[in-house]
Each structure stands twice: as structure tokens, then as C-alpha cells.
C-alpha positions in Angstrom: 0.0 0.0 0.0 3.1 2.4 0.1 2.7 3.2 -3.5 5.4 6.2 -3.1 7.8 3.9 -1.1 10.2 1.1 -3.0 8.3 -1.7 -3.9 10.8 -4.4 -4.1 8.6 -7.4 -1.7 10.7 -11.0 -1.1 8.7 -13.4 0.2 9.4 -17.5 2.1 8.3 -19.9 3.9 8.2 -22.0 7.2 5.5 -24.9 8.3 4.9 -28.4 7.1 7.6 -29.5 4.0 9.8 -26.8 5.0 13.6 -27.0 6.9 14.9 -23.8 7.1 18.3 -24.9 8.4 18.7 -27.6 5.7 16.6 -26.8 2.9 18.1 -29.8 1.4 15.5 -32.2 3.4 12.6 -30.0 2.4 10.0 -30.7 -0.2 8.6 -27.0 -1.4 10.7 -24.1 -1.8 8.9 -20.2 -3.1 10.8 -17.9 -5.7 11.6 -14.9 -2.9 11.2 -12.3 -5.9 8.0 -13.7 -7.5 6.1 -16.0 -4.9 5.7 -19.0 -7.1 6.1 -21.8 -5.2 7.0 -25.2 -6.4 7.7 -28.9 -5.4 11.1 -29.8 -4.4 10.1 -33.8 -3.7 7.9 -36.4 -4.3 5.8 -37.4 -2.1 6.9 -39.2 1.4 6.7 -42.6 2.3 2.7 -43.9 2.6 1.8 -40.0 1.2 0.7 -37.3 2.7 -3.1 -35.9 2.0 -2.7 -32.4 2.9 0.3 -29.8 3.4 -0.1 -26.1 5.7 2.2 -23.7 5.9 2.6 -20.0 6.4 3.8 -17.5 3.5 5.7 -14.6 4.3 5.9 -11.4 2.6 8.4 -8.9 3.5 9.4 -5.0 2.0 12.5 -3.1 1.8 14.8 -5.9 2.3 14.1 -5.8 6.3 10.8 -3.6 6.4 7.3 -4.7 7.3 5.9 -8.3 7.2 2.8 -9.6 6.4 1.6 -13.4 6.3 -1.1 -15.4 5.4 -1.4 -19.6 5.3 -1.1 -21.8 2.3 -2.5 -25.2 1.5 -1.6 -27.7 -0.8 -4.0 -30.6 -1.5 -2.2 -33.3 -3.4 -4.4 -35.0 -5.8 -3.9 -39.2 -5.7 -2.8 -41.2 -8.3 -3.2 -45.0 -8.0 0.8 -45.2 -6.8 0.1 -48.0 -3.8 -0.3 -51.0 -4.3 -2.3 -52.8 -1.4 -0.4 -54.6 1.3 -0.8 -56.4 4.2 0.7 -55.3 7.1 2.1 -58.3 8.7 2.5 -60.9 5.8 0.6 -63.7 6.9 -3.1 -63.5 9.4 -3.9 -66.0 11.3 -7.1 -67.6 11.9 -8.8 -70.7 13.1 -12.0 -72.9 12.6 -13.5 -75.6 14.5 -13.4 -79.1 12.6 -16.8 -80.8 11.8 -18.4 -77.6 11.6 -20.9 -76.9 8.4 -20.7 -74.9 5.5 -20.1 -70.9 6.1 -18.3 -71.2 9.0 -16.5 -68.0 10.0 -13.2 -68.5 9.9 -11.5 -65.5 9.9 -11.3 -61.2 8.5 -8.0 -60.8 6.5 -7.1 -57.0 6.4 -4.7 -55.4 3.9 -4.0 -51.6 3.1 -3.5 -48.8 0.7 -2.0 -45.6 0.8 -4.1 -44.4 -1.7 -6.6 -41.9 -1.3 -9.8 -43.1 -0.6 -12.1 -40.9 -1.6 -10.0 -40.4 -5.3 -11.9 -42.7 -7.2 -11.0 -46.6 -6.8 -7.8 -45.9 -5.7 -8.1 -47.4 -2.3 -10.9 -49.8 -3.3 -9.8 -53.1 -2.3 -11.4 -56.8 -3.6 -10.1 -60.1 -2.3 -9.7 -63.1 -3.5 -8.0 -66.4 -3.1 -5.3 -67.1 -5.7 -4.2 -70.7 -3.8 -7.0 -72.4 -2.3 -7.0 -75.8 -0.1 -8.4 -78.5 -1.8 -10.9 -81.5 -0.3 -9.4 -84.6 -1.5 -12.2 -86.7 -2.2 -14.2 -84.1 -3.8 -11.6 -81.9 -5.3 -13.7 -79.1 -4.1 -11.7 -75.7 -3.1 -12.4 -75.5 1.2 -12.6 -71.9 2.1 -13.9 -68.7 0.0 -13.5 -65.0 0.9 -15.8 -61.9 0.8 -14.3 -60.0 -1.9 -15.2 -56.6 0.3 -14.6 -58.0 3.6 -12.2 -60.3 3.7 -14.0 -62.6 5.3 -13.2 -66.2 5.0 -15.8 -69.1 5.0 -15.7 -72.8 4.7 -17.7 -73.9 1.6 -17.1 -77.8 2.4 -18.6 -79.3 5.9 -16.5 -81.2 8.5 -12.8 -80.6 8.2 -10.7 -83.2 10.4 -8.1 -81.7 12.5 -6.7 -85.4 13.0 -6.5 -85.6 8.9 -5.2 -82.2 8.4 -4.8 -79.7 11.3 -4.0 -76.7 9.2 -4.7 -74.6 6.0 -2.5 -72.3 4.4 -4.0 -69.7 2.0 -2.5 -67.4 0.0 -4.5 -64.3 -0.3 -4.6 -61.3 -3.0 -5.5 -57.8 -2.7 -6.3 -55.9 -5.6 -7.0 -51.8 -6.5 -8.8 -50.4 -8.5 -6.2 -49.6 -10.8 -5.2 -53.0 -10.9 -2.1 -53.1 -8.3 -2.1 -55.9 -6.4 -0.9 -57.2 -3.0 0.1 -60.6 -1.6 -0.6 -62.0 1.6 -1.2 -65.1 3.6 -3.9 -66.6 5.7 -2.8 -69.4 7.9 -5.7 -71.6 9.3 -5.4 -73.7 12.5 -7.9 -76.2 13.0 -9.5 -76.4 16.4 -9.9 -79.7 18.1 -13.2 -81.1 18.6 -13.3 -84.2 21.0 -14.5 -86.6 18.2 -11.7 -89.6 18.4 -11.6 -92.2 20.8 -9.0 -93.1 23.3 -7.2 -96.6 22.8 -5.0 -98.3 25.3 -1.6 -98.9 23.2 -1.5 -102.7 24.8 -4.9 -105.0 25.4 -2.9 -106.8 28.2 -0.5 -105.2 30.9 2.1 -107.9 32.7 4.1 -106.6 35.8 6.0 -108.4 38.5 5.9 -106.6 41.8 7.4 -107.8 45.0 4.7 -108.5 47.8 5.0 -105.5 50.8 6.5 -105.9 53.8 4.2 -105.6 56.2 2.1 -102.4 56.0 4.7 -100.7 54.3 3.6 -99.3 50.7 5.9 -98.6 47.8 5.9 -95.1 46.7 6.6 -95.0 43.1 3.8 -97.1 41.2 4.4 -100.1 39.8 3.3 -99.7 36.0 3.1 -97.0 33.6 0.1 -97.3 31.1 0.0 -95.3 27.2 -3.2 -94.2 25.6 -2.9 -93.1 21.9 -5.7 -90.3 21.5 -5.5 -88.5 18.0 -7.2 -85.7 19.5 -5.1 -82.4 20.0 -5.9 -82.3 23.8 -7.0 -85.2 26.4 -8.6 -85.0 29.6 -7.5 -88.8 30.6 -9.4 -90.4 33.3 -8.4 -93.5 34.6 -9.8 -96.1 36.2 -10.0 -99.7 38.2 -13.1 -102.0 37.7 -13.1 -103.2 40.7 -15.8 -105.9 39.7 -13.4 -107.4 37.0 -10.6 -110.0 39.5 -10.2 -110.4 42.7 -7.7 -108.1 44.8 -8.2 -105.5 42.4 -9.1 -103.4 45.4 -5.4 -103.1 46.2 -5.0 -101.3 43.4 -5.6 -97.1 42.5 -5.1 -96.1 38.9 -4.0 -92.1 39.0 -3.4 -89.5 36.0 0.1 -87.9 35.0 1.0 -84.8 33.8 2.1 -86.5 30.7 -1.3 -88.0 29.5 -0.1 -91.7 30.7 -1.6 -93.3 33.8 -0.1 -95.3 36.5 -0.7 -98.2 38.9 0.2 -97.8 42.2 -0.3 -100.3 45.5 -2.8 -98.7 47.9 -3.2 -102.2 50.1 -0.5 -104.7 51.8 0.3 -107.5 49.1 0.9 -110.9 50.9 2.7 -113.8 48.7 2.1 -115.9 51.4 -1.8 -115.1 51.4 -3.1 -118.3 49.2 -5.4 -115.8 47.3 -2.5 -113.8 46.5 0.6 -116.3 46.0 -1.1 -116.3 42.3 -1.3 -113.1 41.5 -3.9 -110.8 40.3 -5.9 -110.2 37.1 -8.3 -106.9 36.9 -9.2 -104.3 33.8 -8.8 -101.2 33.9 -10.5 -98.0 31.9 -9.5 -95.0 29.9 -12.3 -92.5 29.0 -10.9 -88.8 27.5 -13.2 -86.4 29.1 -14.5 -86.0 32.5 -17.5 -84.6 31.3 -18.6 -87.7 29.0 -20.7 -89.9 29.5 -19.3 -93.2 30.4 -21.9 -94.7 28.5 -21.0 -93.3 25.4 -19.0 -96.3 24.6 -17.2 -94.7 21.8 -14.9 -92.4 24.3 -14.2 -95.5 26.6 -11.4 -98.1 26.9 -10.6 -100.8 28.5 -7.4 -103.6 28.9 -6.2 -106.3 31.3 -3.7 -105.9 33.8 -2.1 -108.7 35.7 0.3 -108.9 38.3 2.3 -111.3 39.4 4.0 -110.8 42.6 7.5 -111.8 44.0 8.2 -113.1 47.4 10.4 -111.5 49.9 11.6 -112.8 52.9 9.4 -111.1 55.2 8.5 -114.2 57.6 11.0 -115.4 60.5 11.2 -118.8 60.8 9.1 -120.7 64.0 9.8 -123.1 66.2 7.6 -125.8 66.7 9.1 -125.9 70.2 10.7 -122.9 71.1 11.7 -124.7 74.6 13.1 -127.8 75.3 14.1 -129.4 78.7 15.9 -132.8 78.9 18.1 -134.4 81.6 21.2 -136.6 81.2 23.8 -138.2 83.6 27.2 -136.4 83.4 29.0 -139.5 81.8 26.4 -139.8 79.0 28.5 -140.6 75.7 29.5 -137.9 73.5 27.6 -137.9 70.7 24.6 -138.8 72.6 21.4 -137.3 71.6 19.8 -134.4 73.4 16.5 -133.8 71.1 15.6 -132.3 68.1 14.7 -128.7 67.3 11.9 -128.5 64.0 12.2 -124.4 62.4 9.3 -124.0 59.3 9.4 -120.7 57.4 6.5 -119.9 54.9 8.7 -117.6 52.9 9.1 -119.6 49.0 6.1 -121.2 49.9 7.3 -123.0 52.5 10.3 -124.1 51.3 13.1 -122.1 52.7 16.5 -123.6 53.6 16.9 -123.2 57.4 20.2 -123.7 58.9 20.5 -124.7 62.6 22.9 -123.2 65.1 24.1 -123.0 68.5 24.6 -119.1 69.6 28.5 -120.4 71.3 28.3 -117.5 73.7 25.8 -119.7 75.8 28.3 -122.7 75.1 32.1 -121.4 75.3 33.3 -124.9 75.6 31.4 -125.9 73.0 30.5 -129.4 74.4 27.4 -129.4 72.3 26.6 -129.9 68.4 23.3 -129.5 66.1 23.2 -131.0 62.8 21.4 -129.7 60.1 18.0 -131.3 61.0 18.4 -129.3 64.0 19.2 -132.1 66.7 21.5 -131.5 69.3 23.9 -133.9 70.6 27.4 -133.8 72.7 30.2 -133.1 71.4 32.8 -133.0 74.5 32.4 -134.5 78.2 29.6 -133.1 80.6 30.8 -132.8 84.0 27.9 -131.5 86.4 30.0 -130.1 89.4 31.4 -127.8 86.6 28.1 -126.9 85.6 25.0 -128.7 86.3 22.6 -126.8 84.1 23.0 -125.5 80.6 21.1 -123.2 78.8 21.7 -123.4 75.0 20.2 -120.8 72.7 19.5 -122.3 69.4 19.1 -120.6 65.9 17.3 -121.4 62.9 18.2 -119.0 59.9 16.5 -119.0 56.6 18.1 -118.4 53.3 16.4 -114.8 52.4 18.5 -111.9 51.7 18.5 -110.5 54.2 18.7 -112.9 56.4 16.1 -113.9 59.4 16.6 -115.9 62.5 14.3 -117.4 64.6 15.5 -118.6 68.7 14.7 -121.4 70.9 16.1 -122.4 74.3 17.3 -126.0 75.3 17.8 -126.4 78.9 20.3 -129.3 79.5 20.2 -130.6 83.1 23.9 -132.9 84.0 22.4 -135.6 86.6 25.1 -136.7 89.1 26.9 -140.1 89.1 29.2 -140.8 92.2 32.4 -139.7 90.4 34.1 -137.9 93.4 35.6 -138.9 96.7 35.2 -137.0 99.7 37.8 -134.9 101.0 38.1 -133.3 104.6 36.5 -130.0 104.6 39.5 -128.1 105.3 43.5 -128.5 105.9 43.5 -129.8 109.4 46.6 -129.0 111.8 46.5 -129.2 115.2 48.5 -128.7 118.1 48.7 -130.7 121.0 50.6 -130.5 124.5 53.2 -133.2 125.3 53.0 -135.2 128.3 49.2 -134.7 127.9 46.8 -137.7 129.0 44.6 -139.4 126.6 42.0 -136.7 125.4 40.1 -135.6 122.4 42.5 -133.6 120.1 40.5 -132.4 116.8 36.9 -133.2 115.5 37.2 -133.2 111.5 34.8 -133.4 108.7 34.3 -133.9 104.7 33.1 -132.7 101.7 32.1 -134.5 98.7 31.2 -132.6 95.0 28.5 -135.3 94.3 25.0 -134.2 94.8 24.4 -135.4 97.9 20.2 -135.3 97.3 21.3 -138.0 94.8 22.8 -140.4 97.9 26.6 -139.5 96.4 27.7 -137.8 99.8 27.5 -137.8 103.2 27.2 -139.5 106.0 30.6 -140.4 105.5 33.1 -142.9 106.8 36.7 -142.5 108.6 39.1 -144.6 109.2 43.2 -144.5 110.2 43.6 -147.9 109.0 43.1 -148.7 105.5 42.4 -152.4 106.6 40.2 -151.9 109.7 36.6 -151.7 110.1 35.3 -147.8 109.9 36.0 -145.8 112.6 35.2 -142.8 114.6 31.8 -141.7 112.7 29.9 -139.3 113.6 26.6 -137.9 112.3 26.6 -136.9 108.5 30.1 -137.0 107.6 32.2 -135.9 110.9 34.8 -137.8 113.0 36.6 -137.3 116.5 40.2 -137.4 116.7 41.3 -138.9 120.6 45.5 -139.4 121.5 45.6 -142.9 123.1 48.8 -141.7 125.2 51.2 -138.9 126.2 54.0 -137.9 123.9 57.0 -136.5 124.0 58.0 -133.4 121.8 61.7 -134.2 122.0 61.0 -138.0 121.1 58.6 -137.0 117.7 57.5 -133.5 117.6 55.0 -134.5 114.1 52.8 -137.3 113.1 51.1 -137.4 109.6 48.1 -140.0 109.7 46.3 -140.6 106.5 42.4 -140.7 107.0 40.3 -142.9 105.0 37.2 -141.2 104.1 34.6 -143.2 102.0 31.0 -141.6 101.1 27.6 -143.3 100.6 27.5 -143.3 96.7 27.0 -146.9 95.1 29.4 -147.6 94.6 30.9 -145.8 97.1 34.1 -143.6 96.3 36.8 -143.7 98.6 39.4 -141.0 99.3 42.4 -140.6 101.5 43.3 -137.3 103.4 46.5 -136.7 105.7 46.1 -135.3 109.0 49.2 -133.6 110.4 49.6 -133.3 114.5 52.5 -131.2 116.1 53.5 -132.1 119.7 
């Protein structure tokens, strides 16, 4: 408006499309001495609709400014093809399902502008299909506006063929096209049967000891299921053998099911020594029917069990009490021990012994059919009553032993002679009249309740009649004269001592005297 003034006007730009610093990077540039502006670039990557930016207009080099915004609508050309933003969609559908099953919406894009003719306008279509085989019949089809895919066919089998790949075009309206692909995963329906992979199960278990129950189970069952996933529920008919009550089936993480022993098992038990023979049953789903036979299985199991040695052997006596005379024979029989085990079914090996801390001198033997004899003289007034502990061990591993006692009782036989009680010495006064000088006695080792003792009988002189007895085995010693010390100052006089055994054993002691 300052028409008197220099009118020499330069005009730029700032906004969208424009880097002052580094003009390089921008995509408009304006003529500073005309205003035309003018494109620098094409357009950016995916386009751009729509560009704002401000004008500047500026006088007398560094005078006034003024301003107003600019626009700049591109107008599309069909440049994009359509894509698909990932490549490849995924999608699923249930098997067995009927025709025009949803399966899934398969999305591409274009960069074009939609509202500039058909530009953007996108149609679908399937360029590889999947095939039926027995029809030769394409499986899926797509909305060519949507992109929705549909079954055309009824009853697609996972366990035949559990997924689809399609490959999937998307064409313009000016004819550009774009490829992607729709993978398909077929959903598992519960539609096959399970199947025990063995009509007959064998195991060999050992029977329990006791009440003791193994922890780990015993067998390990496989059921072949074509279905993608199995709800396995196992089970014991209980009606189907006898002991199959001992028995629990139980699920694993893994699909498989195992046995494990939930009773004691007894080899010995007649019922059991045979074994046992039961079925067992398999259905996939807890939720089925169990009389929907076409989801249920059943096989045999049978299991044999193994013995252990978990009996001690048992006396038939475990006390015995016998009596023999002190000279008895060696060799001589002193009874006979009988050990059974039922371990093997009763035919264990039991070996017979004597426990030799209850016989250090080992005067006694036991054979293998456990009868015990001696083996080295018995002498009673060493030890008149023996107590023998005997010991029947079986064969197991490891190891068991039964114990018995046999009391041995040594009867006395006259086998000793009396001896005086104690070493008599006594002192008498010379020049001393005839008096009593010492009253002596005897012992014998013989049992005297057995008449092989006392009363005794003395005597000085080994050929006279018996002498000086008194009572049960005692005798007076009288001097029939004076004596002088300086004459004999000793006298040693043997004493004949004979006891009541039959026979009778006789016995000398010596009696010494000091004047």
C-alpha cells in the first residue's frame, strides 16, 4: 500500500515440508522475488493428504511483514499398491463344523486416497485355495469386500489335516495388487476315541513288607488319543478279579496313567501267591458320558507278585528241657529242634545253630535237621545246668533268625571222693593224757540229694573196720597216750574217708599233729 515507497517485496516460507536450516530435506521451496512456489520432492513414504504452511511477505529488504497460510492438497494417483501389514493372518475354525463357517477377517492396506476414485478400493480373492481330496472341491472362500473367510465344504478333520495355508490377493482399483497369507489352524473337537496302546498289561511286583507301601507305582500305562488335547481319566473295575481293590489307577502330567499299590500284598496269602488279574479303563473327558462307549477303553492288567523274605522262621518248640547223667556218651542225643518258614512257599533252607556264647566250651553240636547232641564230656559239678540258645536261619536276603532255648540238666553219678572239709593241723601238749585232740569233717562234689555224699566214713587204717563216725560226715580225733616233743615232735596219719554213693568212692586225706 506504500505506493510512493520502494516496492521491491521477497517473500518464504516455514510450516509443514519446510527445513529452514537444511533446505536440502525440504519438499517446497517459493521464488523470494516472484512467490511461485514449487515442489522440491515427491511425495513421502505412505503419502501425505494435505500440506499447511505459512507465506511470508516482507518490503524493503528488512521492512514490514505480512503473512497469510497456504495449503496444498495433493491429488492421488493409483501409486500404492495394497499390502498387508504383517504378511501372513492367522485364523482358526472348529473341525466338523458346516458350511459358512466363519473362519476369519483378512485385512490389507493402501495408501491411496480413498475418496479419489478406486484408488483405495480393495477386492479379495483367493489365488491358492486348499483342496478336499475326495471331492476336489476348493475348502474356504472370501468376501471380496470384507475379507472374510468361510468354509464352503462341511467337516474338516483336525486329526487328517490340522492346518490350512492360503495365499491371499489384494487388488486396486487400478489394478495393483498385493500378496498376503492366511494361515488356518484347525480347532480340536473331542471326536476320536481313546485306545489303550496294549490289550494286556504284565508286571512283576514284590509282595509288601508288612504295611509298608511302595511309593513310586508299579506300572506305567500309554493311551494313543488322536485328538489335539485329552482329559484322561483313569480307572480300576473293581468288579473285574479279585484283589483288584489293592489297586488305585492315578493320572500324570504327561497323558499316561499309572498303577500304584494302595493295600498290603501278601505272597504268602493263598489268594495272592497267584497273582492278580483286573481291567482297567481310559475315557478322555470328565464330562462324558461313560456310556458313550465310543470315548471309553478298556485292557487287562495282571500282576504277578514276587516273594520277599518277610517271615521269620518258628519253632515248633521254642523250649526244650531234657536231663542226662554227666558221663552220657559224646555224641549222645539231646532232642531235636523243628524251624518252618513260609517264605518260598514253604520251602526255605533253614540252617540250625548253637549261639556259642551260651556254650564257650562248646560241648554241644546240632546237625542240620536241627538235633542237638554232645560233642565233649559233661561234668555237672562244673556246671550242672545249661542253657543253649538255638538258631534257625533261613536263606532270604536279608537274612532272618528265629530262637529257641534247650535247657540241659547234668544228673550226678558218684564220680568224686570225699575230702576233709578243710587243711586240718592241730597242736597238742606233750606229756598230755589221753583226750580228744581235733573233731574233722568232709566234703564231697557229688550231689548229695542224689545219695553220692554224706554220712561219711573214717578210718586211720586202710584195713580196719570204719571208725570214729559221727553224724553226717564228721569224725573225732582222741590221742591214746602222752607224747614227747623231744621224742617226735609231728605225726602225719592218713584218714580214709569213703561216702555213701553206690558204689561208694573212697578218698584218702592226711592229718598232720604237732607235739
Amino acid at each position: 500500500a506504500d505506493v510512493e515507497r520502494p516496492n521491491n517485496i521477497i517473500y518464504f516460507l516455514t510450516g509443514a515440508g519446510i527445513d529452514i536450516e537444511n533446505p536440502s530435506n525440504s519438499y517446497f521451496d517459493i521464488n523470494k522475488a516472484t512467490g511461485e512456489i514449487f515442489v522440491l520432492k515427491v511425495d513421502p513414504p505412505h503419502g501425505r493428504a494435505s500440506w499447511k504452511f505459512t507465506v511470508f511477505a516482507q518490503d524493503e529488504g528488512e521492512g514490514l511483514v505480512g503473512f497469510t497460510e497456504g495449503q496444498i492438497n495433493p491429488k492421488d494417483v493409483n501409486d500404492n499398491a495394497p499390502q498387508f501389514p504383517n504378511g501372513i493372518a492367522y485364523g482358526n475354525v472348529t473341525e466338523n463344523g458346516t458350511i459358512g463357517m466363519h473362519v476369519m477377517t483378512i485385512k490389507a492396506e493402501d495408501y491411496d486416497d480413498i475418496n479419489e476414485g478406486t484408488n483405495a478400493k480393495i477386492i479379495y480373492s483367493i489365488e491358492k485355495n486348499a483342496i478336499q481330496e475326495d471331492t476336489g472341491l476348493p475348502i474356504f472362500d472370501i468376501n471380496p469386500d470384507m475379507g472374510l473367510i468361510t468354509t464352503v465344504v462341511c467337516c474338516l478333520d483336525r486329526e487328517k489335516t490340522p492346518d490350512y495355508s492360503l495365499q491371499i490377493v489384494a487388488t486396486d482399483g487400478g489394478g495393483l495388487k498385493g500378496t498376503g497369507t492366511a494361515s488356518i489352524k484347525v480347532k480340536d473337537l473331542n471326536d476320536m476315541p481313546p485306545r489303550f496302546t496294549k490289550d494286556e498289561w504284565n508286571v512283576e511286583v514284590e509282595e509288601t513288607d508288612g504295611s509298608v507301601l511302595p511309593e513310586a507305582p508299579i506300572l506305567t500305562v500309554t493311551v494313543n488319543d488322536d485328538d489335539e488335547i485329552n482329559n484322561f481319566q483313569f480307572k480300576i473295575i473293581e468288579s473285574s478279579g479279585y484283589g483288584a481293590d489293592k489297586f488305585a489307577m492315578v493320572k500324570n502330567a504327561d497323558g499316561t496313567g499309572s498303577l500304584k499299590v494302595v493295600q498290603p500284598l501278601d505272597y504268602e496269602d493263598p489268594m495272592q501267591i497267584n497273582g492278580f488279574r483286573f481291567r482297567i479303563q481310559v475315557i478322555d473327558n470328565n464330562e462324558i458320558d461313560e456310556s458313550e462307549k465310543y470315548h471309553v477303553d478298556h485292557s487287562w492288567v495282571i500282576v504277578k507278585l514276587k516273594d520277599i523274605n518277610d517271615n521269620t522262621p518258628r519253632f515248633k518248640k521254642p523250649h526244650i528241657e531234657t536231663a542226662v547223667y554227666e558221663n552220657a556218651y559224646v555224641g549222645k542225643n539231646l532232642g531235636t529242634f523243628k524251624a518252618v518258614d513260609i517264605d518260598k512257599g514253604g520251602k526255605s533252607k533253614i540252617t540250625y545253630s548253637i549261639n556259642r556264647a551260651t556254650d564257650r566250651k562248646r560241648q554241644f553240636a546240632i546237625d542240620q535237621e536241627g538235633t542237638v547232641t554232645i560233642q565233649r564230656e559233661l561234668d555237672r559239678e562244673a556246671m550242672a545246668k545249661h542253657s543253649l540258645e538255638i538258631l534257625a536261619t533261613d536263606d532270604g536276603v536279608p537274612p532272618r533268625t528265629a530262637f529257641a532255648i534247650l535247657t540241659v540238666l547234668v544228673k550226678d553219678i558218684n564220680d568224686n571222693a570225699p575230702v576233709f572239709a578243710e587243711d586240718y593241723r592241730p597242736i597238742m601238749l606233750e606229756n598230755s593224757p589221753p583226750s580228744k585232740i581235733i573233731e574233722i569233717s568232709a566234703v564231697d562234689k557229688d550231689d548229695r540229694l542224689e545219695g553220692n555224699g554224706a554220712p561219711f566214713q573214717f578210718r586211720m587204717d586202710p584195713d580196719a573196720d570204719d571208725q570214729s563216725n559221727k553224724g553226717d560226715g564228721m569224725a573225732i580225733i582222741s590221742s591214746l597216750g602222752s607224747f614227747d616233743r623231744e621224742y617226735r615232735k609231728q605225726y602225719t596219719i592218713p584218714i580214709v574217708i569213703k561216702d555213701s554213693g553206690n558204689p561208694p568212692q573212697t578218698g584218702t586225706s592226711t592229718l598232720t599233729i604237732t607235739i
